[in-house]
C-alpha positions in Angstrom: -45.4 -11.9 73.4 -44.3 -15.9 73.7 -43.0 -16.7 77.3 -40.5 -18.7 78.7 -38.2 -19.1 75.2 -34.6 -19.8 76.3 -32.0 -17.6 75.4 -30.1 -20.4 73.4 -32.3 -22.9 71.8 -30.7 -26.6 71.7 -31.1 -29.3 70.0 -29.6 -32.6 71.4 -26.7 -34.5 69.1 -29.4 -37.1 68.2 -30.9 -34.6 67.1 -28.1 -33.6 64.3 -30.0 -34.3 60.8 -28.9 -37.4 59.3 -29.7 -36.2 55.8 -28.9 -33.2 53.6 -31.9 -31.6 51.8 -32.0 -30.8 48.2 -34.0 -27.6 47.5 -33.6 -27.9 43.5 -36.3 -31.4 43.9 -38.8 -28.7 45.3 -38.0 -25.7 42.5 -41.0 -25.6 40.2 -38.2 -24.6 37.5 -34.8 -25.4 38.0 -32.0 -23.2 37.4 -30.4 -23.1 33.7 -27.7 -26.3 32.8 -24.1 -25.3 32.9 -22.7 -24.9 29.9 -19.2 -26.4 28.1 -16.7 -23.2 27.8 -15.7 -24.8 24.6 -19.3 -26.6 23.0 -21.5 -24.8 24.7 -23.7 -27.5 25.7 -24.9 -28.5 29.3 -22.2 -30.4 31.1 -22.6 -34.3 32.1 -20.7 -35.5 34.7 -18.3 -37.1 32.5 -17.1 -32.9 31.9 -16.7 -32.5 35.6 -14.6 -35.3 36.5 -11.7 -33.9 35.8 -12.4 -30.6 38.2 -14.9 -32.6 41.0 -14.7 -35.5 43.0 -16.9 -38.4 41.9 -19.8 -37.9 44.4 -19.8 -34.4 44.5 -20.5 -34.2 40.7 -23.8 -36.5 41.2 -24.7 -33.7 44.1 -24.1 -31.2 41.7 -25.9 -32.8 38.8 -29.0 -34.1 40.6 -32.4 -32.1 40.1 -34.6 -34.8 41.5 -33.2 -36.4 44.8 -35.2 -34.4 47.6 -32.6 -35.9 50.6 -29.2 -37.6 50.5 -27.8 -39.4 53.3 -24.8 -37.5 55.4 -22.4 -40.3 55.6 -21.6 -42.1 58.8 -18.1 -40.6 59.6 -19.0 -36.6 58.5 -21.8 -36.4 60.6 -19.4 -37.9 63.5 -17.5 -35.1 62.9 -20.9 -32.7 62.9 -21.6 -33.8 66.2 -17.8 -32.1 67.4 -19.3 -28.7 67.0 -23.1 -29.5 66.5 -25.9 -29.1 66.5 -25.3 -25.0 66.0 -27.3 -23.2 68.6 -30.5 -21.0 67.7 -30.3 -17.9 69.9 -33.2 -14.8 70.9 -31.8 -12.1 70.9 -33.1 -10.3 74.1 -30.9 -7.9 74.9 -30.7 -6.5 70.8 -34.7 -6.3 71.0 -34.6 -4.3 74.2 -32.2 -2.1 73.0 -34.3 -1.2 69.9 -37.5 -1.2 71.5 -38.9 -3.3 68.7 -42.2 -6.2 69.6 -40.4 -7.9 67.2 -38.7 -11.7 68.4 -35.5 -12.2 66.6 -33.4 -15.3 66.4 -30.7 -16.2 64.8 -29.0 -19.6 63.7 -24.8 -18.8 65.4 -22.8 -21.3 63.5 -19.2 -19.8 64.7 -18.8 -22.2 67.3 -16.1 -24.2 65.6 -12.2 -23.2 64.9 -12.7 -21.8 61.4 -15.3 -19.8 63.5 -17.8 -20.3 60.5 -20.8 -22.4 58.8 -18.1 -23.0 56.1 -17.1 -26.0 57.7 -20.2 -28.1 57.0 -19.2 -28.1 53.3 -15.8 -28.7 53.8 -15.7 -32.1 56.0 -18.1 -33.3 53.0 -15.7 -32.6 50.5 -12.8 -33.7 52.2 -14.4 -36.7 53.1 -15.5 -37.6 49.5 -11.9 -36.9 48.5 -10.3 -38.9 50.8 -12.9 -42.1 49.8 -12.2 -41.5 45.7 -8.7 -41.9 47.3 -7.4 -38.5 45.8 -3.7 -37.3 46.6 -4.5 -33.8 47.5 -7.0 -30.6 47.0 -6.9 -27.2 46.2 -9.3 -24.0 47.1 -9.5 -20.6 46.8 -10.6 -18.2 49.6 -11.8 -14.5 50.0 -11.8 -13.6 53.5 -10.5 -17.1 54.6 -13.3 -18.5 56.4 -13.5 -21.5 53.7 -9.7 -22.1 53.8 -9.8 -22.2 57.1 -12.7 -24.7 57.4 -11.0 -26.7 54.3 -7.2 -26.9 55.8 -9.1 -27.7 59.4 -11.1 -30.7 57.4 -8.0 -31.8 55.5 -5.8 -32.2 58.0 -8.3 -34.2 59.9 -8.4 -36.7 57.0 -4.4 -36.4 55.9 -4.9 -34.4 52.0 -2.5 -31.8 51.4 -4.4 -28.8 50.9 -2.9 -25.9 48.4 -5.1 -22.3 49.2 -5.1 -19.7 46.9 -6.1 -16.9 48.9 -7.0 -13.0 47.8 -4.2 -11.3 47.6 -5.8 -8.7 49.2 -7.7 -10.1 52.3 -4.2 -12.1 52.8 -2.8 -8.6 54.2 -5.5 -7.5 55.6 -6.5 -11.0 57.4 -2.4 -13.0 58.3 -3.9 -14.4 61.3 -6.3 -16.2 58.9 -3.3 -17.3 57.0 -1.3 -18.2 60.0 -4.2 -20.9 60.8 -4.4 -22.5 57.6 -0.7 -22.8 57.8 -1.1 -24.4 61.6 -3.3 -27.4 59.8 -0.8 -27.8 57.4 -2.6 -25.7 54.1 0.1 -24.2 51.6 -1.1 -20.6 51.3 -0.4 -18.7 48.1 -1.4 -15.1 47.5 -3.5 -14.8 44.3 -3.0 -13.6 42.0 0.6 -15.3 42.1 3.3 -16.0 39.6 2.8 -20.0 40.3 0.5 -20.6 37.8 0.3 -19.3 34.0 -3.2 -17.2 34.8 -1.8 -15.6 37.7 1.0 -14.3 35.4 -1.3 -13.1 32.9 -3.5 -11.7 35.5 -0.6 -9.7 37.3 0.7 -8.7 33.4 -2.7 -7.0 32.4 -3.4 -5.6 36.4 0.2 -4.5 37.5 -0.3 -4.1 41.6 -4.0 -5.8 41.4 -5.3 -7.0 44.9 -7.1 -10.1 43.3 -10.6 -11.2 43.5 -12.2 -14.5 44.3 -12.1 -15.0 40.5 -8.5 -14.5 40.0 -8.1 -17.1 42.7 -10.4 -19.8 41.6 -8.6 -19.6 38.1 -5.1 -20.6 39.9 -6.7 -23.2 41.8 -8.2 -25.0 39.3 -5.4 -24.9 37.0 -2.7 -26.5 39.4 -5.9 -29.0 40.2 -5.9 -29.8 36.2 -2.2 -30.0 36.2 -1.3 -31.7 39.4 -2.1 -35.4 39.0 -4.0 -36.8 41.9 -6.0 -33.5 42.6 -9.2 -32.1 42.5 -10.6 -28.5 43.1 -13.2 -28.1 45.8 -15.3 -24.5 46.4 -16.8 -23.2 49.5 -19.7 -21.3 47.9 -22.0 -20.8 44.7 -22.1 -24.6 44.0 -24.9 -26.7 44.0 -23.4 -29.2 46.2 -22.2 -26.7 48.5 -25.9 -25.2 49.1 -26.7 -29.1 49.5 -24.0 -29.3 52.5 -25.2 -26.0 54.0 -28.8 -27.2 53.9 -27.7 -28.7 57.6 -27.8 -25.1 59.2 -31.7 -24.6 58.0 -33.1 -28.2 59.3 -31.3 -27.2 62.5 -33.1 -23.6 63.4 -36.5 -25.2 61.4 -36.5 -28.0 64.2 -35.4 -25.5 66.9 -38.1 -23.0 66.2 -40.8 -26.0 66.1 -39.3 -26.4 70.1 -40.6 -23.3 70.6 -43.8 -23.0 68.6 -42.3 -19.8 66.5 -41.9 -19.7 62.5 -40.4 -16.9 60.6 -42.0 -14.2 59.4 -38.5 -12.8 57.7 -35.8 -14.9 57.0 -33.0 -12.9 56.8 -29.4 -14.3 54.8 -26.1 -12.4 53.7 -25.4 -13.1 50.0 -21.8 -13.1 48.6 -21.5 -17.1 46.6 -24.9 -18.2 48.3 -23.8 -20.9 50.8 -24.4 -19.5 53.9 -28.1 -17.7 52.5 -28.9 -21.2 50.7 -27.9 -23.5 53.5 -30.4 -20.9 55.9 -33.2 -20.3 54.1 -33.4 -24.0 52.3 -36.9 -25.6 54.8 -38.3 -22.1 54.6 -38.1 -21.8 51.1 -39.2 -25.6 50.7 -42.4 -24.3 52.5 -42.9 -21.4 50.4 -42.9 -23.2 47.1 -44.9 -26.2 48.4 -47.4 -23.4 49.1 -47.4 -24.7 53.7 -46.1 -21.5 54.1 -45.3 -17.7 53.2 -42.0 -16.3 54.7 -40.5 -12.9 53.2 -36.8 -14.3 52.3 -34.3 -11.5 52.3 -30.7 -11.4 50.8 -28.6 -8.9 52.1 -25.2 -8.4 49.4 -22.4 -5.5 49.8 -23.2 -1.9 47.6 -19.7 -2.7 46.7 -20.3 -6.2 45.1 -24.0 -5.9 43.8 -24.8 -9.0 42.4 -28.3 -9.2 42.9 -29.4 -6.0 43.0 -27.2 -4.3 40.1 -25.8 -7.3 38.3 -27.1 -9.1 34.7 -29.0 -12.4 35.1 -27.0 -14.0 31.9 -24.8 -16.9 31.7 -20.7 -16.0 33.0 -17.6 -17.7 33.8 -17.2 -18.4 37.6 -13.6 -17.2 37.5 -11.9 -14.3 36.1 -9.3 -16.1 34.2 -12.2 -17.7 32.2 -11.6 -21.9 32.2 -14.7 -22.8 34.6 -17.7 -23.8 32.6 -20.7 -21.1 32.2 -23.2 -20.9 35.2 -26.5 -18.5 34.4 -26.4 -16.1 37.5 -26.4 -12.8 38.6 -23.3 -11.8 38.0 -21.1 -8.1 37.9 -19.1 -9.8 35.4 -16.2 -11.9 36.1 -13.6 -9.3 34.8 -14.9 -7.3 38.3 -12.6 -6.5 41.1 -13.8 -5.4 44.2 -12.2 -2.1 45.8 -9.4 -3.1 48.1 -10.9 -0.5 50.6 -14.0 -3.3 50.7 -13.1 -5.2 54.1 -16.6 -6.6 54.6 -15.9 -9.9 52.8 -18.7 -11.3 50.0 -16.7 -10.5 47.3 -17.1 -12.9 44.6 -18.8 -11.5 41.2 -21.5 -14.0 41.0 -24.2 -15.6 42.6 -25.4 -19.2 43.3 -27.2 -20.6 40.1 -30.0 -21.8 42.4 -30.6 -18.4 44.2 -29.9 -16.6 41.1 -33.2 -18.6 39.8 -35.1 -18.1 42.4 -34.8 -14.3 43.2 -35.3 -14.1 39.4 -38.5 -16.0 39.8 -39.6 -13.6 42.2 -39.5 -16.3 45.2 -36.9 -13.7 47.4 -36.2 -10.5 47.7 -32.5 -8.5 47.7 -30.4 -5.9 49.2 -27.2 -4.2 49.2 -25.9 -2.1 52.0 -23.0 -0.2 52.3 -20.3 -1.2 55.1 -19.8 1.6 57.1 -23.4 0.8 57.8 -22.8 -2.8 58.2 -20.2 -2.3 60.5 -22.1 0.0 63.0 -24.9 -2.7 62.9 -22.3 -5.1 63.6 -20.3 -3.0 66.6 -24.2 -2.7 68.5 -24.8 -6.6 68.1 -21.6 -7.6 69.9 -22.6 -5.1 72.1 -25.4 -6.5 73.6 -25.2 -10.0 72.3 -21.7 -10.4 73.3 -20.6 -12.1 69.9 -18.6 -10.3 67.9 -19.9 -11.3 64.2 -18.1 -12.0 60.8 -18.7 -8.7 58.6 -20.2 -11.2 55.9 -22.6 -12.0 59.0 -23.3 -8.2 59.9 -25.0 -7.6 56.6 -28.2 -10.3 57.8 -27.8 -8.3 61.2 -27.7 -4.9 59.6 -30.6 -5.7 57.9 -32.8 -7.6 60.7 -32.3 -4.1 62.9 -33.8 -2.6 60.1 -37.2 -4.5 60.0 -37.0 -5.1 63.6 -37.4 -1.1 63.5 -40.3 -1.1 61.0 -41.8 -3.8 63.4 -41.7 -0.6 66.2 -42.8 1.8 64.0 -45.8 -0.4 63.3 -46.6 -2.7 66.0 -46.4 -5.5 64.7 -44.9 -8.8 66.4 -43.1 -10.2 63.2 -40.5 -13.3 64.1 -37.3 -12.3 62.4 -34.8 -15.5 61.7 -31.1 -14.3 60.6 -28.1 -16.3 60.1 -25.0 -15.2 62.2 -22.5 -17.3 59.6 -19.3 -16.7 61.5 -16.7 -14.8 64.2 -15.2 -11.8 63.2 -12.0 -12.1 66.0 -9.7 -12.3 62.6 -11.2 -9.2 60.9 -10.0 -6.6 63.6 -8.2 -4.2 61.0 -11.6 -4.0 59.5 -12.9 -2.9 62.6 -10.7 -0.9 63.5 -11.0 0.8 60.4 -14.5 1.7 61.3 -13.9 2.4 64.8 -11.4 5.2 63.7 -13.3 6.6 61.2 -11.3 5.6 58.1 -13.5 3.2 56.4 -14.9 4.4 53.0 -18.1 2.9 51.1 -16.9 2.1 47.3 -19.8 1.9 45.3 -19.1 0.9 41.9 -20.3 3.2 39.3 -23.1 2.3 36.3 -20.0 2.8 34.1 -17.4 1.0 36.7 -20.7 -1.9 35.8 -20.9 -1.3 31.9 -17.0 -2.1 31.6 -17.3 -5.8 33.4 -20.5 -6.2 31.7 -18.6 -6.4 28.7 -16.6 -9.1 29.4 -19.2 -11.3 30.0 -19.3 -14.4 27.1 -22.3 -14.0 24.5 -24.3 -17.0 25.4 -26.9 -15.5 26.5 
């Protein structure tokens, strides 16, 4: 057993990378083109303009660029609320009696109390230099509205959120702090735009999905002139942004002599499990290294693990272009009982390659589960974690108990993406015993199967 290894590993400010990595340079196949909705061939950038900010559509786009410069004034913002701190957690391997070390990389430590932040300064920023009027999102839980209305207000761009109808009830405190930066929150699906309407026509009552809400944002984007539509997740350029969190605990483990044996990410777009697991996986298909990589997805929304590897919309009212994932199919709608966030239908093209190229593994847990994973951590770690979060730490227990059962000292890395102080109805749903696990039958599967486009 290593001695002497802090409790909080820190790097210094100058220590904040300086450059974003690009994991797609080091993919010995990249992921599929995105296809035209109406042509059906890959999309140039020229297609994306309309959706994307300038800059962000050459991130998205770029196969070949291994690093790209964080500009000047976003990392002066980084260095508010980084670098993120890499954490033992002592008191969790006591408690499970495990030889196993386990870290993980806490990136709550800012007011939208989640990683989601790196991405959105970079967008906002690029916005605000392509000297756009405004921006709109979609959000799920609300982590990535919050993080967007925080980095809008900072640079002055009205920000309009659509945000799950359902996790709006369940979550107003998130809603009341998008409003406090200034973000015009609208419930999706909604009766403001023409796919909302169609949505609510065909799904009378419907609590929404992330899909539902990236259709309305993108179509007041397209019809508001001055605006462009920026996501939190799935994207390339989003994994690109996130990359930050990986160099971080890569450089903070090399402090300590320690490497991963397990890297350990919950999966819901990808951002937060691509941002993590970006060096690592560098190493492992550059052949330097050999980590197990692990994705960790809700039974309720399993994209990996039940879902089709074939080309689908992003968005369930079907104007985004075609991304090849693994998908549920966007037509799919999460149980409104599902509290543990990660709901969107899809998964990140570049993760969807690479667990289909057998370069990670995947999970999917059920959220009571989660949830009792999540209530020991803050136990004895005294952060109370994000239920996207509590999936990686669900799941880290897990092999930290395989590590007692057979002795071996295995270094587990997990990402702990966010807080969980606005998702208290979900735990106190747990806590007095009326949280249910929805798994979606094969035929509940077969039925938004079918929507998906034939382009396959």
């Amino acid at each position: 057993m290593k001695k002497n290894i802090p409790y909080r590993i820190q790097l210094s400010q100058e220590q904040v990378p300086s450059q974003w990595y690009n994991l797609r340079a080091d993919m010995p196949v990249s992921h599929d083109p995105y296809l035209h909705p109406g042509t059906l061939k890959p999309l140039v950038a020229e297609d994306l303009y309309p959706i994307f900010c300038k800059k962000l559509v050459e991130q998205e786009l770029d196969e070949t660029t291994r690093f790209f410069d964080i500009p000047d004034e976003v990392r002066e913002i980084y260095k508010v609320y980084r670098p993120a701190p890499l954490c033992r957690a002592y008191n969790l391997e006591k408690k499970l009696g495990t030889p196993a070390r386990i870290y993980y990389k806490y990136e709550g430590n800012n007011t939208s109390g989640s990683h989601k932040l790196n991405s959105a300064v970079a967008q906002a920023y690029y916005a605000k230099e392509q000297g756009l009027k405004g921006l709109t999102t979609e959000t799920g839980a609300g982590q990535w509205g919050t993080a967007l209305a925080e980095a809008c207000n900072y640079f002055d761009l009205p920000l309009i959120v659509y945000m799950v109808k359902v996790s709006s009830e369940q979550k107003p405190y998130r809603k009341a702090v998008m409003e406090t930066f200034n973000a015009s929150v609208v419930p999706s699906p909604s009766e403001t735009t023409d796919i909302g309407k169609k949505i609510l026509a065909e799904n009378p009552g419907t609590g929404g999905s992330l899909g539902c809400a990236i259709s309305e944002a993108i179509e007041t984007a397209a019809k508001t002139e001055g605006y462009r539509y920026v996501l939190g997740s799935v994207m390339n350029q989003v994994l690109l942004h996130q990359s930050i969190i990986g160099l971080e605990a890569y450089e903070a483990l090399e402090m300590v002599d320690e490497y991963p044996d397990i890297v350990i990410g919950c999966a819901g777009g990808g951002s937060n499990l691509g941002g993590l697991i970006a060096p690592f996986m560098r190493d492992k298909l550059t052949g330097k290294a050999n980590p197990r990589i692990v994705a960790v997805e809700p039974a309720s929304c399993p994209s990996f693990t039940r879902g089709k590897f074939a080309y689908d919309f992003c968005d369930t009212g079907k104007v985004t272009p075609f991304a090849k994932m693994y998908t549920v199919g966007g037509g799919f709608i999460p149980s409104p009982s599902h509290a543990g966030g990660l709901r969107f239908h899809g998964m990140s093209p570049v993760l969807s390659k690479l667990y289909h190229d057998g370069h990670m593994e995947a999970v999917a847990r059920e959220q009571s589960k989660v949830f009792e994973a999540a209530v020991q951590f803050a136990k004895y770690e005294t952060i109370l974690p994000a239920p996207e979060s509590a999936h990686a730490i669900y799941e880290a227990m897990e092999e930290a108990k395989r590590c007692k059962e057979t002795g071996e000292e295995k270094v587990i890395l997990f990402g702990l993406s966010g807080t969980g102080y606005f998702d208290m109805s979900a735990y106190m749903s747990y806590k007095n015993g009326t949280m249910t696990d929805f798994i979606p039958t094969d035929e509940d599967l077969e039925r938004s199967f079918a929507t998906l486009p034939k382009v396959q």
